[in-house]
MIMARBA-123311 format. One record per residue (C-alpha): residue in one letter; chain; x, y, z. Coordinates in steps of 0.5 Angstrom, whole numbers. Example, Ala and Ser with C-alpha at 12.3 -4.5 7.8 and 13.67 -1.06 7.14 Angstrom:
BEGIN
{atom 'A','A',{25,-9,16}}
{atom 'S','A',{27,-2,14}}
This chain:
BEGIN
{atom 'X','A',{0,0,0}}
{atom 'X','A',{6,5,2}}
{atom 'X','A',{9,3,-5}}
{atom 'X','A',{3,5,-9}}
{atom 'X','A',{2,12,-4}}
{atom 'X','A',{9,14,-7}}
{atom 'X','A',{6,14,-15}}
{atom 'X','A',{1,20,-13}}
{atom 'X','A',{3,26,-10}}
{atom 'X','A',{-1,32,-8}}
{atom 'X','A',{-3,38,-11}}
{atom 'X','A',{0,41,-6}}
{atom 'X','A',{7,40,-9}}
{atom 'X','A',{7,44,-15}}
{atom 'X','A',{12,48,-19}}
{atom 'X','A',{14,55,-17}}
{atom 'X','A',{15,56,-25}}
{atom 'X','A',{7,55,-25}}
{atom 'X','A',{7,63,-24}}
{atom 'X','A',{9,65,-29}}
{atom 'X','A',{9,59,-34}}
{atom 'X','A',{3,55,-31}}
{atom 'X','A',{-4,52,-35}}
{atom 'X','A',{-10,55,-31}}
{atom 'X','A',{-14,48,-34}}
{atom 'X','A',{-8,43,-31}}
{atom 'X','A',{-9,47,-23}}
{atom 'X','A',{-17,46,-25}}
{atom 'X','A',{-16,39,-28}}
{atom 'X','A',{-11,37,-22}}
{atom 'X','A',{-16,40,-17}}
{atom 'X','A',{-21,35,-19}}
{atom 'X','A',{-17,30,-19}}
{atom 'X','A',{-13,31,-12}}
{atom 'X','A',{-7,27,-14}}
{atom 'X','A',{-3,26,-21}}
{atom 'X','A',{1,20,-23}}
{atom 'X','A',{9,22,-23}}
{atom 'X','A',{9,19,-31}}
{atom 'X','A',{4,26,-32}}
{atom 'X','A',{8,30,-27}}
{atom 'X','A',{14,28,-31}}
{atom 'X','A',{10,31,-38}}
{atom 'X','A',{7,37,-36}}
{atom 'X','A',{15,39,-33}}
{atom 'X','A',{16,38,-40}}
{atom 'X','A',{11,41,-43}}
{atom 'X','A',{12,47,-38}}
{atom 'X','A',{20,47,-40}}
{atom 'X','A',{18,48,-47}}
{atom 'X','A',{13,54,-45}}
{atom 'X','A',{19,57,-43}}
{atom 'X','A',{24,56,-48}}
{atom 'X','A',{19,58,-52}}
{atom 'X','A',{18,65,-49}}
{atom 'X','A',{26,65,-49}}
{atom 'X','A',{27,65,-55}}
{atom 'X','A',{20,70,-57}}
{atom 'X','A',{24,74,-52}}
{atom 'X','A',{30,74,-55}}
{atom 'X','A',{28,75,-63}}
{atom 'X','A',{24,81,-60}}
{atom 'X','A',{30,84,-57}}
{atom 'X','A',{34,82,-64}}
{atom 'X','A',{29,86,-68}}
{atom 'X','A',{29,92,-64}}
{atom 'X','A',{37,92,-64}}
{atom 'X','A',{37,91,-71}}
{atom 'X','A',{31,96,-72}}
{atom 'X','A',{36,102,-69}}
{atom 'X','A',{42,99,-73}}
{atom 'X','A',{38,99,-79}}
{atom 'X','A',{35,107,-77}}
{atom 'X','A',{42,109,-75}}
{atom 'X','A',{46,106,-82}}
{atom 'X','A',{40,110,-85}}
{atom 'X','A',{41,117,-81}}
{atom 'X','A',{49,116,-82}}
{atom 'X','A',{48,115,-90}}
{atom 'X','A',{42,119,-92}}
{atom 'X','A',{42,124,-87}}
{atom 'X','A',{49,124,-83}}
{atom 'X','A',{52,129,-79}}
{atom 'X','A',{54,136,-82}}
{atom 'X','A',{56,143,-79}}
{atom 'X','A',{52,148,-82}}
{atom 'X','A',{56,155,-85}}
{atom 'X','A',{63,156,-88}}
{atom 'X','A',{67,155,-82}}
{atom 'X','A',{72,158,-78}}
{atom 'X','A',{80,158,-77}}
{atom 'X','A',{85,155,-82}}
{atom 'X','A',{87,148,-83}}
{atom 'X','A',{91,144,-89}}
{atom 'X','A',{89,138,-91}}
{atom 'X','A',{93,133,-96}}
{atom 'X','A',{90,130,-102}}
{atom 'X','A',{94,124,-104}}
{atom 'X','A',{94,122,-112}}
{atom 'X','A',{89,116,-113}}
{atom 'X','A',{85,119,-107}}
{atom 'X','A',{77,118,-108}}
{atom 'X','A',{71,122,-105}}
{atom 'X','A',{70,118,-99}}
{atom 'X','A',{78,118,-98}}
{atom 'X','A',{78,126,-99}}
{atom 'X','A',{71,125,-94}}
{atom 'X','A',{77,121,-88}}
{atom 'X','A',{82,126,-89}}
{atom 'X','A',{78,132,-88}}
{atom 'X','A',{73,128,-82}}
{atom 'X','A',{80,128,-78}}
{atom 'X','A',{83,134,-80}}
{atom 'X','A',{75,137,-76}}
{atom 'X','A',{73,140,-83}}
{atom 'X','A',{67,137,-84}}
{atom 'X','A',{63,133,-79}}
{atom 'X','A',{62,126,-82}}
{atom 'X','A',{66,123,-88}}
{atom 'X','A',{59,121,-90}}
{atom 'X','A',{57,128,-91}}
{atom 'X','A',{62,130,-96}}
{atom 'X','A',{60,123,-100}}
{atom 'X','A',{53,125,-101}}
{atom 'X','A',{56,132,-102}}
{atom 'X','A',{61,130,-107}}
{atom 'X','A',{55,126,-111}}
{atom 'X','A',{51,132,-113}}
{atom 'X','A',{57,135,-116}}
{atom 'X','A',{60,131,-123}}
{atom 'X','A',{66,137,-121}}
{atom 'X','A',{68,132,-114}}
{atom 'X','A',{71,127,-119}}
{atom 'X','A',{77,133,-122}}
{atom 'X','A',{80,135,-115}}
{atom 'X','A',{87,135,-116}}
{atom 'X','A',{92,132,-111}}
{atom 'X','A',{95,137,-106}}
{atom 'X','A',{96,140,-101}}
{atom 'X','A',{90,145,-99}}
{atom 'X','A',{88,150,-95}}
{atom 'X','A',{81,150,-92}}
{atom 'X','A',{77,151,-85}}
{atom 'X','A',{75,148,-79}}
{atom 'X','A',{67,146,-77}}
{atom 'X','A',{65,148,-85}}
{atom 'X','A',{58,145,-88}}
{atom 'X','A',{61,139,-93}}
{atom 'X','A',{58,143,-99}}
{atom 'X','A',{62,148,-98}}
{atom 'X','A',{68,145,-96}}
{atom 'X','A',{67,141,-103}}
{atom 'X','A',{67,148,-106}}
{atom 'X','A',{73,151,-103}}
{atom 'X','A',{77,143,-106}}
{atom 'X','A',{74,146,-113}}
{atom 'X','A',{77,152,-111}}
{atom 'X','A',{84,153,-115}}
{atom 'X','A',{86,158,-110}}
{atom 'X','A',{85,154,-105}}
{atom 'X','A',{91,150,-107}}
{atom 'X','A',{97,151,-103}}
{atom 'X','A',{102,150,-110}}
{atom 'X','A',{106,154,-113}}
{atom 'X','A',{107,154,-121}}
{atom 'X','A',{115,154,-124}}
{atom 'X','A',{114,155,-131}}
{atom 'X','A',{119,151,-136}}
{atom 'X','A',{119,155,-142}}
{atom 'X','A',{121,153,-150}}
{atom 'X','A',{129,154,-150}}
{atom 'X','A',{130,157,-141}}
{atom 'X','A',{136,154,-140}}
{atom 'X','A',{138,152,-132}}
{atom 'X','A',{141,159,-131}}
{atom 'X','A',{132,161,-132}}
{atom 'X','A',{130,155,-128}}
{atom 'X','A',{134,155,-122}}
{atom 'X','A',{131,162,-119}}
{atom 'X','A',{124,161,-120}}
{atom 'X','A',{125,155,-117}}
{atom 'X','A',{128,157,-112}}
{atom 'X','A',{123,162,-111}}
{atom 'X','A',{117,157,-111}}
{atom 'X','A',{120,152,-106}}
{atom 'X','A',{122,157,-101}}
{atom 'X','A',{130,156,-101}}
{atom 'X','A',{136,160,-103}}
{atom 'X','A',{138,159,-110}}
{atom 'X','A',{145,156,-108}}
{atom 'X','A',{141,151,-106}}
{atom 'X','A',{137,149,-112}}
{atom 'X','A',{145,150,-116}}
{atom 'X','A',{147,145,-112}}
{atom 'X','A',{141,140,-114}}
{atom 'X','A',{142,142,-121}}
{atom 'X','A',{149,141,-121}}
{atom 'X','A',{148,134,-117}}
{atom 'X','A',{148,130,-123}}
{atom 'X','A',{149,124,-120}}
{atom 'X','A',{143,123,-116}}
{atom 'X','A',{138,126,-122}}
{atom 'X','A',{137,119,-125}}
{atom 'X','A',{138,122,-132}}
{atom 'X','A',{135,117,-137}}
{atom 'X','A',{138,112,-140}}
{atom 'X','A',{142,112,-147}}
{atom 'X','A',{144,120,-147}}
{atom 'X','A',{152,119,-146}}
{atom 'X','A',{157,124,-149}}
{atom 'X','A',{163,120,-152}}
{atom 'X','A',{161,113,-147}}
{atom 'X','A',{161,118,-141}}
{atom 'X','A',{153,120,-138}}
{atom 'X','A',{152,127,-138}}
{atom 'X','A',{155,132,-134}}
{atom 'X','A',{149,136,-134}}
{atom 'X','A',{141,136,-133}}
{atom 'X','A',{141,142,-139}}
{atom 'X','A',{136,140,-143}}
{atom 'X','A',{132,134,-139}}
{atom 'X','A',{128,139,-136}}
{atom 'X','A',{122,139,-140}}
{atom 'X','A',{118,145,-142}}
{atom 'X','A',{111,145,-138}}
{atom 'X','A',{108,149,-132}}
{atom 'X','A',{109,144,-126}}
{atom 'X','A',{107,146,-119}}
{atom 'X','A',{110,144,-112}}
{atom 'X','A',{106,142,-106}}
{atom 'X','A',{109,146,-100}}
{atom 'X','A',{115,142,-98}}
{atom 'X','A',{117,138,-105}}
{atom 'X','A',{125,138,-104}}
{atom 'X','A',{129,140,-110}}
{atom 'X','A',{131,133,-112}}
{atom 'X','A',{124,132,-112}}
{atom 'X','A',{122,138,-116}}
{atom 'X','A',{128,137,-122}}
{atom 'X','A',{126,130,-121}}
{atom 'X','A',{119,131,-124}}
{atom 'X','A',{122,136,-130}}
{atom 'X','A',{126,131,-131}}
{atom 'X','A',{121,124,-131}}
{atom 'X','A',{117,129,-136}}
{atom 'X','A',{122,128,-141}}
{atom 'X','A',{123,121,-140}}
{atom 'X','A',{115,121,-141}}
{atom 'X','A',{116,125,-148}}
{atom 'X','A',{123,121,-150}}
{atom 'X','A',{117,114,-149}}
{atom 'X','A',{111,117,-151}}
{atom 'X','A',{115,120,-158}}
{atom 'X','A',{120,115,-160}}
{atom 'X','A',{126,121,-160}}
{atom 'X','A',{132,117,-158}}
{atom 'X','A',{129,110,-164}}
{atom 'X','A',{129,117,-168}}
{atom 'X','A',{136,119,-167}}
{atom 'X','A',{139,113,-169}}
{atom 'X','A',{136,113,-176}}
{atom 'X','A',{139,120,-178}}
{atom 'X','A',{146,117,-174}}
{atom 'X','A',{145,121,-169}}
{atom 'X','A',{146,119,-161}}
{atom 'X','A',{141,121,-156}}
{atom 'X','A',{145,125,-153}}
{atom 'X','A',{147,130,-160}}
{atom 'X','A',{140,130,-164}}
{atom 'X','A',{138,133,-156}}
{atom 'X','A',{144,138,-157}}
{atom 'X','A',{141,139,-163}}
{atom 'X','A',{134,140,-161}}
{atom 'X','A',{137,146,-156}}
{atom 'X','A',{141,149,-161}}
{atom 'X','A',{135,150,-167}}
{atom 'X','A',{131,152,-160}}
{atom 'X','A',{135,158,-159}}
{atom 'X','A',{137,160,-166}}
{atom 'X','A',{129,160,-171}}
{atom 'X','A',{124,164,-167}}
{atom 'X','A',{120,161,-173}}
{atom 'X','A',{118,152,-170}}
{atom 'X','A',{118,152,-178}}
{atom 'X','A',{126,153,-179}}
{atom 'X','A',{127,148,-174}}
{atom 'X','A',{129,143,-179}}
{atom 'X','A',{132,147,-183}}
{atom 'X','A',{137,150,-178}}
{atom 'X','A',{138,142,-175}}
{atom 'X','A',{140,140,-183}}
{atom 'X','A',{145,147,-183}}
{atom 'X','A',{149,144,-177}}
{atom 'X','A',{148,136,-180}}
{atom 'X','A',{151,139,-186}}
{atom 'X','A',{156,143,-183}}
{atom 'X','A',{159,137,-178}}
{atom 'X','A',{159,133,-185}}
{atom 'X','A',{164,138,-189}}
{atom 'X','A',{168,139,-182}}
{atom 'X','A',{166,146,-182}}
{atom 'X','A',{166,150,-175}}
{atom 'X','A',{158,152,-173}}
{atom 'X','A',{160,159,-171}}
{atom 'X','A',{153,158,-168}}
{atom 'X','A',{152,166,-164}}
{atom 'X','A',{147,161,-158}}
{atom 'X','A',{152,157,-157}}
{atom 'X','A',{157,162,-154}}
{atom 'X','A',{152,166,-152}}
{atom 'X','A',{151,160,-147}}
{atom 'X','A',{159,161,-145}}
{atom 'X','A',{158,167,-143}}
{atom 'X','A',{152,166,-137}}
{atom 'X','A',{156,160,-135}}
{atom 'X','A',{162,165,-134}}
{atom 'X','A',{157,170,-131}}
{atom 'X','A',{158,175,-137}}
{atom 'X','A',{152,179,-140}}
{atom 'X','A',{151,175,-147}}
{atom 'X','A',{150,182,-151}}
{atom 'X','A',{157,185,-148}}
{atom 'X','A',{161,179,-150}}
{atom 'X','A',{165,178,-157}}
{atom 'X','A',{162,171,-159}}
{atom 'X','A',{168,169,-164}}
{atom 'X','A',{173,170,-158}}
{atom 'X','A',{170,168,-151}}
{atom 'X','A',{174,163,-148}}
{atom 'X','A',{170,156,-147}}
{atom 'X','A',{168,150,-150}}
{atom 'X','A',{162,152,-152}}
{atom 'X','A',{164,157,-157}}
{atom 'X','A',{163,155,-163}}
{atom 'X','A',{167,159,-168}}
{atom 'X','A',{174,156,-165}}
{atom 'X','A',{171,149,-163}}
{atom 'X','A',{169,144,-167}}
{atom 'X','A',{164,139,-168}}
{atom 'X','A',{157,140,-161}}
{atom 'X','A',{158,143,-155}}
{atom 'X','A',{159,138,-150}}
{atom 'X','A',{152,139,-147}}
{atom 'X','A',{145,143,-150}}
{atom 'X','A',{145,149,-149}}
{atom 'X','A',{138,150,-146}}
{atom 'X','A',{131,146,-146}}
{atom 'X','A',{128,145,-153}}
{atom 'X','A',{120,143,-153}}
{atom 'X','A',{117,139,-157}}
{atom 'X','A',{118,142,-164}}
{atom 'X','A',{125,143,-163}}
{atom 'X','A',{125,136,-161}}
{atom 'X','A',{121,133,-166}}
{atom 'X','A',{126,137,-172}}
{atom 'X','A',{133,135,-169}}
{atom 'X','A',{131,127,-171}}
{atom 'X','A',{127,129,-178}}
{atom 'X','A',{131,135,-182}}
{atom 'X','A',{130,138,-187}}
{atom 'X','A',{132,136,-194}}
{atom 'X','A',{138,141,-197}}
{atom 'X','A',{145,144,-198}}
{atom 'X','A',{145,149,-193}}
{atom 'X','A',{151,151,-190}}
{atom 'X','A',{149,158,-187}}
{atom 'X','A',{142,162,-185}}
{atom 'X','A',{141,169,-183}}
{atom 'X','A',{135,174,-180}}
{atom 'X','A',{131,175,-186}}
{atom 'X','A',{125,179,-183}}
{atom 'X','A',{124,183,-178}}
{atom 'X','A',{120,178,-175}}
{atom 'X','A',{126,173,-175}}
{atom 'X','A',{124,168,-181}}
{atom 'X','A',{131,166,-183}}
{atom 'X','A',{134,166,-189}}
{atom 'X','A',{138,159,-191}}
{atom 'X','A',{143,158,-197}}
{atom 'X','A',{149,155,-199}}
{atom 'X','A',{152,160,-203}}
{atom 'X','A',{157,164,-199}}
{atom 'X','A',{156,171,-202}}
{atom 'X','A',{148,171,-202}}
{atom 'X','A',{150,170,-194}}
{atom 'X','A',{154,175,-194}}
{atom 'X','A',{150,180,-198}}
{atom 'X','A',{143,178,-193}}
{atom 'X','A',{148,180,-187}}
{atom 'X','A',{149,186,-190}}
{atom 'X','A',{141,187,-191}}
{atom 'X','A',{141,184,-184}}
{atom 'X','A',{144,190,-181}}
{atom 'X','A',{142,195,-185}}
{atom 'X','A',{135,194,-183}}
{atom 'X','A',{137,192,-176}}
{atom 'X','A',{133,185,-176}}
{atom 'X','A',{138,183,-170}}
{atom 'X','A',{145,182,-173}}
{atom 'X','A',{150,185,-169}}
């Protein structure tokens, strides 16, 4: 009789979790039975364990939508209406622009340089102007706490732009360069002297040699263009990219393939190029003068090129219009020297260049001013030299 006693237990035994979790129909049922089997005790714990994991886990899904719904209203907030100072700002402030930096790189920069307030504001920003896509790399002024809309506006600003333009022009020589040079990054010239004249370390390209020897000069490798210099750029760093711009447009052209099919180096069709740069004030009298000199190396005649001294003389710190051409004392004198100068002579453009290595066809042996707008007048004849020199001067073209 007690072992059958111990299958039934009372009502009174109930779980405490039937607070929470209970079935009012199971309490009435057991209040009409009195006394429950331990096989149903058994069930119905189950069956409460599931209730609860089931109201875990509702709970725990609940929890996770709200999470995910205030992410959710947040990254939407953050893309569509992101933080962002209002007006033009206050203060100054330079950032740097990387080359290859896109709108949300820029955006980085600027967030942590506390111009904008959000990177994602100067994206949205940028993606309503065509013109985000044209900043150029560069060091820009700017200013703290601006709306990004204006701080857009002020990148597309070329004012803004803390850069300064050296200007290489068709024929400057390195004795023009130097002191605009010097001017733009802040130095003393002798500081830009003594890069120019480091010859070594510019990394001059390759197959320009005079007489096996590489060049005692970067004459003539610092390409005409207009550069501009981030504050801070080196002297080394600013040759470099004048010269890398000559290395581009000797690829790009073909020009040294060119100068072995006239039997030239390099190097000679380059001093060729400077000297026709100087000479014609008229590109289409370049391959007349490159031919001019062609035919006077081949009949062993002297250049007696004025330029070429003229170059002597700066070199000697002399003023070339006070100098006897014929008589100063270097090697870049022409009536007395034989053959090239040892370097160019200054920093041919692109047409200069192009006529060292396609010359004109014919016997000229002399040229002359035969304008006053400086169009020369070629001949092979020594007399009508003679007589245009004497027109020259009469007319005062230019001939000394």
């Amino acid at each position: 009789m007690a072992s059958r006693e111990r299958e039934y237990e009372s009502i009174s035994e109930y779980d405490p979790h039937d607070l929470l979790f209970g079935d009012e129909e199971d309490s009435a049922h057991d209040a009409q039975v009195g006394r429950i089997t331990r096989a149903d005790r058994h069930h119905r714990q189950r069956v409460r364990r599931s209730r609860r994991t089931f109201s875990v886990i509702v709970v725990v899904v609940v929890v996770v939508l709200a999470a995910v719904a205030v992410v959710g209203v947040n990254a939407y907030e953050h893309r569509y209406h992101p933080a962002d100072f209002a007006g033009a700002g206050t203060g100054t402030v330079r950032i740097v622009v990387n080359g290859g930096d896109g709108t949300s790189a820029i955006g980085g920069t600027l967030a942590r340089a506390g111009v904008v307030a959000s990177s994602r504001a100067f994206v949205n920003a940028a993606s309503k102007n065509n013109a985000a896509q044209g900043i150029s790399p560069g060091t820009y002024q700017v200013r703290k706490h601006m709306s990004a809309s204006n701080a857009l506006t002020l990148l597309l600003d070329p004012s803004s732009r803390l850069s300064n333009q050296v200007v290489v022009f068709e024929g400057a020589t390195v004795f023009d360069v130097e002191g605009n040079l010097a001017k733009a990054l802040g130095v003393p010239t002798a500081t830009i002297t003594a890069a120019l004249k480091n010859v070594d370390a510019l990394n001059l390209p390759n197959g320009y040699t005079s007489g096996g020897q590489s060049p005692q000069s970067v004459e003539g490798f610092l390409y005409p263009a207009t550069y501009s210099f981030d504050p801070g750029t080196s002297p080394g760093d600013a040759i470099g990219e004048m010269i890398t711009k000559f290395i581009d447009e000797d690829r790009t052209t073909g020009f040294a393939d060119q100068a072995a099919k006239v039997k030239l180096s390099p190097y000679q069709a380059l001093i060729i190029a400077s000297i026709a740069e100087k000479e014609a004030k008229n590109p289409a009298d370049y391959p007349k003068v490159a031919r001019v000199i062609l035919n006077r190396i081949k009949a062993h005649m002297p250049l007696q090129i004025d330029a070429t001294s003229a170059y002597a003389a700066k070199q000697l710190h002399l003023d070339p219009t006070k100098v006897i051409y014929a008589q100063i004392n270097s090697p870049y004198n022409t009536y007395t020297h034989d053959g090239l100068p040892p370097t160019p002579i200054a920093n041919p453009g692109p047409e200069a260049i192009e006529a060292a290595v396609t010359p004109a066809t014919g016997d000229w042996l002399y040229y002359v001013n035969g304008d006053k707008a400086g169009d020369l007048f070629f001949t092979s004849d020594q007399n009508k030299f003679a007589a245009a020199v004497d027109k020259c001067r009469t007319n005062n073209w230019g001939c000394g």
